[in-house]
C-alpha positions as CSV (number, residue, x, y, z in Angstrom):
1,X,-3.3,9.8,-7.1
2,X,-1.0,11.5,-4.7
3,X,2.4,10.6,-4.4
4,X,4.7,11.9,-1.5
5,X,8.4,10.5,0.1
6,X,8.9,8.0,2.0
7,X,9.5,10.3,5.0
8,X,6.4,12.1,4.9
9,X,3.7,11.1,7.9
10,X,0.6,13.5,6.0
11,X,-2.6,11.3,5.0
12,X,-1.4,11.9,1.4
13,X,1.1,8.9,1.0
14,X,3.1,6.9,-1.5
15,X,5.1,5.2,0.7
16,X,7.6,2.4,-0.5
17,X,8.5,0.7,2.8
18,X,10.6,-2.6,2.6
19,X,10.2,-5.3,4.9
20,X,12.3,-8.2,4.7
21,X,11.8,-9.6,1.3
22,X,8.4,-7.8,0.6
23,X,7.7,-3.7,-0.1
24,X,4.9,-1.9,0.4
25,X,3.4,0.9,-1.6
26,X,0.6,2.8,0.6
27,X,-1.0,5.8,-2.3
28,X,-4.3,8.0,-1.4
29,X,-7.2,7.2,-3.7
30,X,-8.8,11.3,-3.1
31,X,-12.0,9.1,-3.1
32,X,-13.9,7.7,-0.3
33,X,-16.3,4.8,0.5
34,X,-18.6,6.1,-2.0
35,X,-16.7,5.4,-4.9
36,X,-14.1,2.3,-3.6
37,X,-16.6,0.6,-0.4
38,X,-16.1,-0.1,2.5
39,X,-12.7,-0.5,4.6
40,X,-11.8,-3.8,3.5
41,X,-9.9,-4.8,6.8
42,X,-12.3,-3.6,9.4
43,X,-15.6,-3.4,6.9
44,X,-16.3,0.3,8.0
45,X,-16.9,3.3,5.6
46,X,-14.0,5.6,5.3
47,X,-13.8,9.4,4.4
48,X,-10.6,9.0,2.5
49,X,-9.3,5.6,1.1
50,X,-6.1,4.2,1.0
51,X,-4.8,1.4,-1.9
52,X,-1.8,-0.3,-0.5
53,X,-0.3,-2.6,-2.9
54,X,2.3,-5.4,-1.7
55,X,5.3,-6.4,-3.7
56,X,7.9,-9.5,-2.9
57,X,11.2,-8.7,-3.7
58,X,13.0,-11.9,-5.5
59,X,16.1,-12.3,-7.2
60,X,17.0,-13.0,-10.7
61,X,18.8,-16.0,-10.8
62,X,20.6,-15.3,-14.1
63,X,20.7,-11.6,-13.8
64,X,21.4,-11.5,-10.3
65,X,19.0,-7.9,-10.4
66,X,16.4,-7.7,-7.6
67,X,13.4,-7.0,-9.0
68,X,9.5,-6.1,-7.1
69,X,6.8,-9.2,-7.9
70,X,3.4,-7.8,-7.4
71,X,1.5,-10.1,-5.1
72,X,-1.6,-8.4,-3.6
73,X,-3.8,-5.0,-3.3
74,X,-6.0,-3.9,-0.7
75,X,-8.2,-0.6,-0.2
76,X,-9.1,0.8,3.3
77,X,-8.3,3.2,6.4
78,X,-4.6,3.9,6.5
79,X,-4.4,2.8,10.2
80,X,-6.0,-0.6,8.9
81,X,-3.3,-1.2,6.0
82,X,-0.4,0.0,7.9
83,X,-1.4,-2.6,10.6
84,X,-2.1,-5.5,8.8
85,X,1.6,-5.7,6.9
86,X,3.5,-9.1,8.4
């Protein structure tokens, strides 16, 4: 998988975006709807799929460390996973 920073707009995406107390990390598969389905927000086929995975930020209560609890995954169009984080 790809892996770019956090500033960088190009389809090719690793993106670790925090929002509140949850993160986001938006990485291109190089495959398409061939290999991972269909868009699993809008159901349509996709020439290149995205896996964003979604993270919620807690804190230790002994260590008092923030650490990243993984929570959920989702494959699609990159519009459709950049619009559907709340």
């Amino acid at each position: 998988m790809t892996e770019l920073k956090i500033k960088d707009q190009t389809p090719h995406i690793a993106k670790h975006v925090l929002s509140d107390d949850f993160s986001f990390v938006l990485r291109d598969t190089e495959c398409n709807s061939k290999v991972f389905g269909s868009c699993e927000i809008c159901g349509k086929d996709a020439v290149q799929v995205f896996n964003q995975k979604r993270y919620k930020t807690i804190l230790h209560p002994i260590t008092n460390q923030k650490h990243n609890q993984f929570i959920t995954d989702c494959y699609g169009h990159y519009e459709c996973l950049i619009k559907i984080r709340t």
